[in-house]
C-alpha positions in Angstrom: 140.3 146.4 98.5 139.4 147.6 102.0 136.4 145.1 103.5 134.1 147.1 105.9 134.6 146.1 109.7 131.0 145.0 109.7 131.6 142.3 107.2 134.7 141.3 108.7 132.6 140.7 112.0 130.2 138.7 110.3 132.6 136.7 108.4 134.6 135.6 111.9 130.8 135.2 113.6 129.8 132.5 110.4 133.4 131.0 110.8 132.4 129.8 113.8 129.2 128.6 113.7 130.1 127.1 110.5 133.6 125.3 111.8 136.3 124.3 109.2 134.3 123.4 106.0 137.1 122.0 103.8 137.1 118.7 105.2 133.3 117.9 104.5 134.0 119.6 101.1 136.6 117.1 100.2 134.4 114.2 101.2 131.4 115.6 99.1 131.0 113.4 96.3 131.4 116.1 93.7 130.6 115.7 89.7 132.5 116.9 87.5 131.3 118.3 84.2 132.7 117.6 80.7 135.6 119.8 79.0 133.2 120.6 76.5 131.1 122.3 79.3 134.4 124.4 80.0 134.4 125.9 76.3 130.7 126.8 76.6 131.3 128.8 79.7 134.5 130.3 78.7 132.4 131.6 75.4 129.7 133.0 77.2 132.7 134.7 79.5 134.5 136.1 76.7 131.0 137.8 76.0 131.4 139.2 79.9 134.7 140.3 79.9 133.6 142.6 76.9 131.6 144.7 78.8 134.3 145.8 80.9 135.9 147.3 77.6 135.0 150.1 74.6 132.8 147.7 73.2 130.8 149.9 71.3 134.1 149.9 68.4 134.2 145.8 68.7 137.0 145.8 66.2 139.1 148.1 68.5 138.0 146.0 71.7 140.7 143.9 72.8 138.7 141.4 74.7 135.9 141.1 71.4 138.5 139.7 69.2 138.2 136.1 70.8 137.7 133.8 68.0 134.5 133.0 69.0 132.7 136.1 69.7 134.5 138.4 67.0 132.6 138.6 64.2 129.4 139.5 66.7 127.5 142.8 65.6 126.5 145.0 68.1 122.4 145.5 67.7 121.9 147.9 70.9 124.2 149.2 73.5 123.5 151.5 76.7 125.5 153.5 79.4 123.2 154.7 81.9 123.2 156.8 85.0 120.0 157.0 86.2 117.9 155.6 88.1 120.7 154.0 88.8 124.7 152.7 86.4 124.3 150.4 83.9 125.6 149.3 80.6 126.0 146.5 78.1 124.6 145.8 74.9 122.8 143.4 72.5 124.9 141.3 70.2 124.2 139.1 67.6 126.4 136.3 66.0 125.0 134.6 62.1 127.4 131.7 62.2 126.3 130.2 65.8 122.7 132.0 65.2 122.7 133.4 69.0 121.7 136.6 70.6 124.0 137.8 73.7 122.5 139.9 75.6 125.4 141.1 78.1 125.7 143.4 81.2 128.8 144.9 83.1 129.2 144.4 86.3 130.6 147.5 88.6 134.3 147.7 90.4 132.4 148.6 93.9 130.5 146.2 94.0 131.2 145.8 97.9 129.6 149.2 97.9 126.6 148.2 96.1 125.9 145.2 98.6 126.3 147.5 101.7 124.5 146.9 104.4 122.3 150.3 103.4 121.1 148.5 100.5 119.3 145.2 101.8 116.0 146.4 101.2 114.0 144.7 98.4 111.2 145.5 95.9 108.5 142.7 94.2 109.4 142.4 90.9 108.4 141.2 88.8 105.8 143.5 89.0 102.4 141.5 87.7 103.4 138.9 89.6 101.6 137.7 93.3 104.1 135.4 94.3 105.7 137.3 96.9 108.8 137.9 94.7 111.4 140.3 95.9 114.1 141.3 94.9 117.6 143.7 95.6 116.1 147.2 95.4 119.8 148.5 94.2 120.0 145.5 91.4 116.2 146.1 90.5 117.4 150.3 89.7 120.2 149.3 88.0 117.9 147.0 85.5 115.5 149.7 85.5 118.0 151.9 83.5 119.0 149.5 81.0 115.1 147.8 80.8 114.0 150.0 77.4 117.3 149.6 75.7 117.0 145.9 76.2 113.3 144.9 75.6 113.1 147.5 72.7 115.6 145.1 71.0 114.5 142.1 71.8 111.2 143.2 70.6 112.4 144.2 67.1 114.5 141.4 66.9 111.8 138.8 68.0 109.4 140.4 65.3 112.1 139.7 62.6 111.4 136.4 60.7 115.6 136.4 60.2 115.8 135.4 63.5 113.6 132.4 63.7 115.1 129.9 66.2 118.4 131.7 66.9 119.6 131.6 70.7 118.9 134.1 73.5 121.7 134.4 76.5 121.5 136.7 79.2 125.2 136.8 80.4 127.0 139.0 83.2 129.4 139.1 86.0 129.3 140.2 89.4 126.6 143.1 89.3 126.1 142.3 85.7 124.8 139.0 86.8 122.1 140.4 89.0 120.7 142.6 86.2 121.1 139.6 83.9 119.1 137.6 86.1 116.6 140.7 86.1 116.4 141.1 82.6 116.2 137.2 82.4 112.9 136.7 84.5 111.4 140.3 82.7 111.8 138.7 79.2 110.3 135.3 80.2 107.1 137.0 82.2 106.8 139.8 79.3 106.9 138.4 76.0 104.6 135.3 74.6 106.0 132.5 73.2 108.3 134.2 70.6 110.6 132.4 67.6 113.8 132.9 69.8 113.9 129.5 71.2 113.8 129.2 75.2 116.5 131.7 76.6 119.5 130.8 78.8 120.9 132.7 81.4 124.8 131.9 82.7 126.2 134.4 85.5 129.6 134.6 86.9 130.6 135.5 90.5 127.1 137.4 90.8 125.3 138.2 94.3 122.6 136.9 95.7 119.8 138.8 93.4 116.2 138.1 95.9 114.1 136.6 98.6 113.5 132.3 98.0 110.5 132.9 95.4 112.2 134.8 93.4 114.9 132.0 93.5 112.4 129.9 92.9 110.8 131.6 89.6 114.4 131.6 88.2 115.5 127.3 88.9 111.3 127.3 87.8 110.1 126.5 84.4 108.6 129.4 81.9 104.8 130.9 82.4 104.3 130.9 78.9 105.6 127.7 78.0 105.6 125.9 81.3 109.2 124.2 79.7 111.9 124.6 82.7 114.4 127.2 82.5 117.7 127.0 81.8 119.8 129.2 84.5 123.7 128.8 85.1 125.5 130.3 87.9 129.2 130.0 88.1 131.2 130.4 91.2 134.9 130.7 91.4 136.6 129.0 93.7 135.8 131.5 97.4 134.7 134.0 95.5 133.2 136.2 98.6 130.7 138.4 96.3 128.1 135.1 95.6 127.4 135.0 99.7 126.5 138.4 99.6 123.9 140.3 100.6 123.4 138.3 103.4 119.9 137.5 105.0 118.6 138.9 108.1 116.2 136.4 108.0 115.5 132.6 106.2 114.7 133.5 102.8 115.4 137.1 102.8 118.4 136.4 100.3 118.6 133.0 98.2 120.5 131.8 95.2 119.0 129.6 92.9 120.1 126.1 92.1 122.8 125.2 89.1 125.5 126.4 90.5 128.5 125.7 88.4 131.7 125.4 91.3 134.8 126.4 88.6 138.0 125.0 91.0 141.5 125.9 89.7 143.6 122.8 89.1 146.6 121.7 90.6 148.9 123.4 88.5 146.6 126.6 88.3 146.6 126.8 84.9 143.4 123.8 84.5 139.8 124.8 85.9 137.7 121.9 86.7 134.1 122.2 87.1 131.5 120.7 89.5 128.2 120.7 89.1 126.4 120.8 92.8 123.5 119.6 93.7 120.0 121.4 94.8 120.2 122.6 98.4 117.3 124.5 100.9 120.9 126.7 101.9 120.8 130.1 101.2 124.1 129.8 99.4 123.4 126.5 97.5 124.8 123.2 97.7 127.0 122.7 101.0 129.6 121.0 99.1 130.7 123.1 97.0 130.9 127.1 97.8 128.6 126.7 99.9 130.7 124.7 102.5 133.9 126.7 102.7 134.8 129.2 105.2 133.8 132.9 105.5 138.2 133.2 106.1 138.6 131.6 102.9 136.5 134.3 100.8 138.4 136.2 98.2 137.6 139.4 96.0 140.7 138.2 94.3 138.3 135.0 92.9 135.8 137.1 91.9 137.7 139.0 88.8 139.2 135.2 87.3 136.0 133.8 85.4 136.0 131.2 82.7 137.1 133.3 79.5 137.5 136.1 82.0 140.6 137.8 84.0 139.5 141.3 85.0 142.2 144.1 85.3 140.9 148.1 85.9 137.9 148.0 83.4 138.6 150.4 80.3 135.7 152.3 80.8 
């Protein structure tokens, strides 16, 4: 994939004024999460990677016939256009009693983050915190927002689902409108039977300004019980420093970011769980901290439970 000049310009510019990074990554005192953590995060991938694919015939859907995801039933799906693409859908597993709610991300995504499409929009909506977010990600959500809330109403209002798991997953683009969709369902609906949702992203951009970052690491209006919000960076993975702020707090990530490293022999992912930061990217120790040089699109299509070829569809 071709990088614009413009970004390669501001990569070299942040190389410099940011100097070699790996050697204060190595001396970070980094924590390392539990291999039962990796499981979690490759299930909620394998939920991801599915959107790249027909998922709409699961049993035909190569990446849907994980062990842990196949017996899923699809409750809503979309494919939208306008206002802006979209698509995903709403699954729902009996045996772990959990609700996926899943968005594909988009295979120009260096397109969507162009330089064109920094400007943001408050949302949410009723809100007067001076939350803003990406006016691109915001249309994209936008399209899929009926689809999404229309079945997390029904389902909600079905005593059958009492105390079942809610996950908003997505990767890359698919993160931002999971994020979206994430903040819209915890503002919108009162204190429903599904139990406090969690959100878990993969490679995805930065979504908003530092209160909207803020409302997502924050705890729940309704409930006032803190939120439970993943992000998962792999290795340089250029797209989670992008869009990049003209100004402090134009474009911040929240905290819990998840660093996935490969392992030595490149078969192994370790993962480190960094540490809250006031940097727009997050923790300085983990991808935070390594050179603008270093970033790859090649990091950003290997996720936990994920490895991304030409999407199906």
């Amino acid at each position: 994939m071709k990088i614009p000049l413009n970004l390669v310009n501001f990569y070299t510019t942040a190389s410099t004024l940011l100097g070699n990074q790996d050697s204060y990554v190595a001396e970070h005192q980094l924590q390392p999460l539990p291999q039962v953590e990796l499981s979690s995060l490759e299930h909620w991938g394998h939920y991801a990677a599915a959107t790249y694919q027909r998922f709409e015939d699961w049993s035909a859907c190569t990446a849907c016939q994980f062990t842990d995801i196949r017996s899923s039933v699809l409750n809503a799906t979309w494919s939208t256009a306008l206002p802006a693409f979209s698509r995903g859908y709403v699954a729902i597993q009996e045996e772990r009693r959990e609700i996926t709610v899943a968005f594909r991300g988009t295979t120009h995504i260096m397109d969507a983050l162009s330089d064109v499409q920094l400007l943001q929009s408050p949302w949410p909506a009723d809100r007067r915190s001076g939350s803003r977010v990406h006016t691109g990600f915001l249309l994209a959500y936008l399209s899929a927002r009926p689809h999404v809330l229309g079945a997390l109403e029904r389902i909600s209002a079905d005593p059958m689902y009492a105390e079942y798991s809610l996950c908003f997953v997505g990767h890359s683009l698919g993160g931002a409108q999971a994020t979206l969709a994430y903040i819209d369902y915890m503002s919108r609906f009162e204190k429903a039977q599904l139990i406090l949702p969690r959100l878990v992203t993969f490679g995805a951009p930065r979504v908003g300004n530092a209160q909207f970052a803020a409302l997502v690491g924050g705890s729940s209006p309704k409930s006032g019980e803190s939120l439970d919000a993943l992000r998962v960076v792999h290795e340089m993975d250029i797209v989670p420093h992008l869009p990049r702020s003209l100004y402090p707090g134009h474009y911040v990530h929240s905290d819990r970011e998840v660093w996935a490293r490969d392992g030595d022999s490149g078969n192994s992912t370790e993962l480190i769980l960094c540490q809250p930061s006031s940097s727009p990217d997050g923790d300085p120790g983990c991808s935070s901290g390594t050179s603008p040089l270093q970033w790859s699109i090649r990091d950003h299509m290997v996720y936990p439970g994920m490895q991304l070829g030409i999407p199906e569809y």
